[in-house]
N, C-alpha and C positions, 0 to 999 in steps of 0.2 A: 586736541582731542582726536582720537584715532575714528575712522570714519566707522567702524563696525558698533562702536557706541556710539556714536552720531546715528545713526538710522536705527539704531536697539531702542534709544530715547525717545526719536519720531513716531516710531510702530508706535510705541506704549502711549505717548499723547495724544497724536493724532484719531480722528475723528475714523471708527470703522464702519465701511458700507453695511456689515452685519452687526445690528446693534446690541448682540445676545454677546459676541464675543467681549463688548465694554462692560454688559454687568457680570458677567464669569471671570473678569481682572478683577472686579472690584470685588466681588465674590471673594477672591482667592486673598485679596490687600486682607480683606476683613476677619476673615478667617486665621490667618497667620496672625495677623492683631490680637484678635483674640483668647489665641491660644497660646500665645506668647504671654500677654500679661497677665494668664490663668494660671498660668506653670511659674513666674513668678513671683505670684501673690500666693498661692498655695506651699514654695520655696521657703519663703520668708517667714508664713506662720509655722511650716515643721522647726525653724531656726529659732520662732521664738520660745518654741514650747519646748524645743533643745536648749535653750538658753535656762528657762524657768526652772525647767527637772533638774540639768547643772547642778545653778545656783541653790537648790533646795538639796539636793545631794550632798554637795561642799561645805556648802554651809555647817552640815553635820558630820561627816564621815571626813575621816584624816584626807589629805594628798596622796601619802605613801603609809602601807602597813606591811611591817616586817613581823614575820612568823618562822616560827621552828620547830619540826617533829619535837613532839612530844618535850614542847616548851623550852623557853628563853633561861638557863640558871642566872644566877648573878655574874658570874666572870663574865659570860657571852655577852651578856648586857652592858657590862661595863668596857667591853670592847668594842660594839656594835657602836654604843655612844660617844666614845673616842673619836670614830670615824665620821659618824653626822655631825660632831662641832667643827670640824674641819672643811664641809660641806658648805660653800657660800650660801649655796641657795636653799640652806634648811634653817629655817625661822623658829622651828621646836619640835620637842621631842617627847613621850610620853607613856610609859611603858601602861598594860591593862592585863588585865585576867578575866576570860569570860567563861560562861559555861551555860548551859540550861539551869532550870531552877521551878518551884512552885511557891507561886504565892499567894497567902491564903488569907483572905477578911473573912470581916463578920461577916459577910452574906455573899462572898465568892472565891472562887481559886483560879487561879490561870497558871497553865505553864510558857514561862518566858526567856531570853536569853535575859540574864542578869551577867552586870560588866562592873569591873573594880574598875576604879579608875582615881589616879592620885589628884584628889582636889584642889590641887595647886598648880600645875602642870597641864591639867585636861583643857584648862582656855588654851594652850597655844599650841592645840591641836586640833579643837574639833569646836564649833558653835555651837553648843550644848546648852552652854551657861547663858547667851541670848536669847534661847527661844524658851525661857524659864516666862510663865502667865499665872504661875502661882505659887506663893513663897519664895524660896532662896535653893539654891544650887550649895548646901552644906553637908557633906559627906562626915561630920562628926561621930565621934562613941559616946555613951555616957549611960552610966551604971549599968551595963550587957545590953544597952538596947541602941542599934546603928540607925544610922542616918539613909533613907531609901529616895532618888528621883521616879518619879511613875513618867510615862506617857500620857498625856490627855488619854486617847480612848482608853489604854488598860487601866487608867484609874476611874472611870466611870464604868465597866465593866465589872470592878470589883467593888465597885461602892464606895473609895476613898477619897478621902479630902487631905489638904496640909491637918497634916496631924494626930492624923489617926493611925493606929499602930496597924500593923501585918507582920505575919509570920512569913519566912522563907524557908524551903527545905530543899535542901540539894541532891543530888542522884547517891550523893556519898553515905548522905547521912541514912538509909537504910541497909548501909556495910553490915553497921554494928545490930542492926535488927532481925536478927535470926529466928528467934522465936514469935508465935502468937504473940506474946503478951510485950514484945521491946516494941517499944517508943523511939521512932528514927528523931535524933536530932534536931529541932526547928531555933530558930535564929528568930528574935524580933528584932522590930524597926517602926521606926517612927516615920510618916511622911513627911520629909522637910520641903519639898518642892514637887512642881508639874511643869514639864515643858510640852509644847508641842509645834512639833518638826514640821507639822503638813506633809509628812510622809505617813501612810495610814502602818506599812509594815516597823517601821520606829514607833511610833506613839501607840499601837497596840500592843507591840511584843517585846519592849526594850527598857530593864530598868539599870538605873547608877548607884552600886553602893560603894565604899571607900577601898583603897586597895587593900589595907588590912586586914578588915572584913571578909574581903574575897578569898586571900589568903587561906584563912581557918577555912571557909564554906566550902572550896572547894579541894583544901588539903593539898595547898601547893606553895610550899614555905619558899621562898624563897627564887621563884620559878615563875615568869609570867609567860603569860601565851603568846605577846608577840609586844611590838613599840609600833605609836601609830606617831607620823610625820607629816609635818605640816611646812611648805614651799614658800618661798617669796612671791614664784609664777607658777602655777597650776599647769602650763603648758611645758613647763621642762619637766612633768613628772618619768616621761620614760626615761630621757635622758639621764636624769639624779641617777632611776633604777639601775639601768645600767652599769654607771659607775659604784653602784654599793653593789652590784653583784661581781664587779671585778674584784673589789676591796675586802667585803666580808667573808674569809672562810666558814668550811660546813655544810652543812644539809639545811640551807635556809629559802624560805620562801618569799619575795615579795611581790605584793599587788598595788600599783598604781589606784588611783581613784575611781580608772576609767574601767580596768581588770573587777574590780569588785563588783560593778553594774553592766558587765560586756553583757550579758543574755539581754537587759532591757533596752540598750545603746542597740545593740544589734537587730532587736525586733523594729525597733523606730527606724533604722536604716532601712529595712525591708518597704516599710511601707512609705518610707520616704520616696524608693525605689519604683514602687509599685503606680505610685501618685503621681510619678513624673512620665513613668509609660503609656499609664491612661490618658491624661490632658496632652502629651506626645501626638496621641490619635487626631486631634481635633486641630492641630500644624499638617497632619498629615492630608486628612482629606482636603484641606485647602491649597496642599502639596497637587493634589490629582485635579482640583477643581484649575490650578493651574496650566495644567499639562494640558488638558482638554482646551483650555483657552490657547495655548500657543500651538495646539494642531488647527485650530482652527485660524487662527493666523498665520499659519504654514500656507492652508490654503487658500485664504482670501489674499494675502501676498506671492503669490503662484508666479505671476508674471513679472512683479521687482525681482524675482529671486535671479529667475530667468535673464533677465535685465545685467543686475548686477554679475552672473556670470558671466555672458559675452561681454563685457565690458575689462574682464577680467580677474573680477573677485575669485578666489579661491574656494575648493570644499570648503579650509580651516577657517576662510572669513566667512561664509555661511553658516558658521556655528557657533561659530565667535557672537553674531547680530544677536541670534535668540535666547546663546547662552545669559549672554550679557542682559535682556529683554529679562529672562525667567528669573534672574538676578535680583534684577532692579525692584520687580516687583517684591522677593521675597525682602530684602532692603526694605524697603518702603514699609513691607506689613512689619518685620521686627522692629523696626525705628520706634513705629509709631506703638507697637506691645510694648515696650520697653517705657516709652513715655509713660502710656495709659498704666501699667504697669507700677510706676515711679510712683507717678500721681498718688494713685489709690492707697498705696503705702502711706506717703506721706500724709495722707488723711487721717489711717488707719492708726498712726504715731499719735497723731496729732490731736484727731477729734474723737477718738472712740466711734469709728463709724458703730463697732458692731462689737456693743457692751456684755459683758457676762454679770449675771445674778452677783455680786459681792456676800451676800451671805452663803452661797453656797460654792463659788470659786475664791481663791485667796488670791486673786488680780481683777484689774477691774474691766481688762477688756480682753478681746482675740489678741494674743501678742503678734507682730509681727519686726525681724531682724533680717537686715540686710549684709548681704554676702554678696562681694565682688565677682566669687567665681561663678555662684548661679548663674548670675547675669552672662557671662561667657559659656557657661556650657550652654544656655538655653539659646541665647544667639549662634550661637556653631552648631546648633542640630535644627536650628530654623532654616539657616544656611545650606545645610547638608541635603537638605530635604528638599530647596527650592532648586539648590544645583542636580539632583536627580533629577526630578519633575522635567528641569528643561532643558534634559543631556536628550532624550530622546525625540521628541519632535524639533529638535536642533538638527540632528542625522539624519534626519526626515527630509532634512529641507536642505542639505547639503546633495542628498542621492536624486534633486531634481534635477532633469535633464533639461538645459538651456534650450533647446528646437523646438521643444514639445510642449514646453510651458510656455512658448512664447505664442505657435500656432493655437492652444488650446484657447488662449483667449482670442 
């Protein structure tokens, strides 16, 4: 053991003639503790409630969605699909047609995005067909009257149940209504089913009728609006993109999973940001309550310093002692945040410290998820902070002049 951490260890154990300087370490141990395993533990719930929104996203919304100015025809489609069978890590495929739409009960209308989607195909791309809580996911025709999925809220908003019929009317179907007295075109349907997503902008605004359907409604024979894809691994989605943007010629568009909710990804990054700044502050002033502690054992060690000069010690080992000292301490408070830290997680896993209402959350507690790199950046800015804190009364205690600190005492 080199002697400058020999005597950095002693300061910090030993017994100080000022006994303000021992509760100002321990001050400083506590504070980094605490602020360590707050940044942490506030980490790990943004992670789980990034994990939850994920899962609830994925769940429903394709991996990959491929789009085209002014839609997919059939050749293009039949090439685009060529290309994803070839694709190891594409599990399926699924072409849609969506557009706006009104749909109208006996006792209400809403305007929604309404989506064809082939009833045979759309399980191996989107979970749709599992978050069904009411009847059947059956996209049928039968005598002019189609098969409709509602949202939980847009079908309580309209009044409907499995079963009950709605009209649809599409932006097209008043082409043909030029005069007062034309009647735009309306479409019935029957309600075959209710999902709900626990996404409020899906289950209010989002219905399923069959690609057929969609077809006539929207007057696009032959032409979909885009093919949604679904991955083996969710995390190779840029990389797939990529290679189908090298593959597919054209003016085509595709968005990953993560492209389609980048505004809501990116406002949660902010405040993920923002949350790690704040509880940042409270490492910080245990940072200063630090520093204040190793000036003052700058100068109640006045005379070892002095000592250890004429003996030989250098500036660099005078800086060395209290760096290593301002170190030690910041060590000691991360160690032990990172424990308290662990800890509380694994509780928080375990026991539900800190349950949410289940009829009004669809989980049953604070989620919390663990990430290795937290752990590392929160340790490196603990770090970073305790190595400021005691670069300066480190210099402090190098620019003592051996004769003067020695007569002074």
């Amino acid at each position: 053991m080199k002697f400058e951490t020999f005597i950095a260890r002693r300061y910090l154990a030993s017994k100080r003639k000022v006994q303000f300087i021992t509760i100002i370490s321990f001050v400083s141990i506590t504070g980094i503790t605490v602020g360590v395993a707050a940044l942490l533990i506030v980490l790990s719930v943004f992670n789980g409630f990034t994990g939850i929104v994920t899962s609830i996203l994925v769940g429903f919304d394709p991996h990959i969605r491929i789009e085209q100015k002014g839609g997919i025809d059939l050749s293009s489609y039949k090439t685009i699909v060529s290309i994803l069978s070839k694709e190891k890590s594409v599990t399926g495929y699924s072409p849609f047609i969506s557009g706006k739409g009104m749909i109208i009960s006996s006792t209400a209308n809403k305007v929604v995005f309404i989506k064809g989607v082939d009833d045979e195909k759309v399980g191996e791309v989107s979970g749709v067909k599992e978050k069904i809580v009411l009847g059947k996911f059956e996209l049928k025709e039968s005598h002019d009257v189609g098969s409709i999925v509602l949202g939980l809220t847009l079908a309580d908003r309209l009044g409907a149940i499995v079963g009950d019929e709605v009209a649809v009317v599409s932006p097209y179907a008043f082409s043909g209504a030029i005069t007062p007295f034309s009647q735009p075109t309306t479409y019935r349907f029957k309600v075959a089913g209710i999902y709900e997503s626990n996404n409020k902008e899906y289950d209010g605004h989002y219905a399923f009728i069959s690609l057929a359907v969609a077809e006539r409604i929207f007057e696009k024979q032959n032409i979909f609006t885009g093919i949604e894809v679904r991955l083996s691994n969710i995390n190779q989605s840029n990389n797939v993109k990529a290679e189908l943007l090298k593959k597919i010629s054209g003016n085509i568009d595709i968005f990953t999973w993560y492209d389609l909710h980048a505004d809501l990804y990116s406002m949660m990054q902010i405040e993920r940001w923002v949350a790690y700044i704040l509880l940042s502050l409270i490492i910080l002033v245990a940072s200063f309550n630090m520093l204040g502690s190793l000036m003052m054992t700058v100068i109640e060690k006045r005379r070892d310093i002095g000592v250890l000069q004429s003996m030989g010690a250098t500036q660099k080992s005078i800086v060395k002692i209290f760096m290593f000292e301002g170190l030690l301490i910041g060590a000691v408070g991360t160690a032990l945040g990172i424990g308290l830290g662990l800890l509380l997680i694994f509780l928080q896993q375990t026991y539900h410290l800190f349950p949410l209402d289940p009829s009004v959350y669809i989980i049953p507690a604070i989620p919390v998820e663990i990430h290795i790199i937290d752990f590392f950046t929160v340790a490196v800015a603990s770090m970073l902070l305790s190595f400021i804190a005691s670069y300066y009364p480190a210099k402090r205690a190098s620019k003592i002049v051996p004769i003067e600190s020695i007569r002074w005492e």
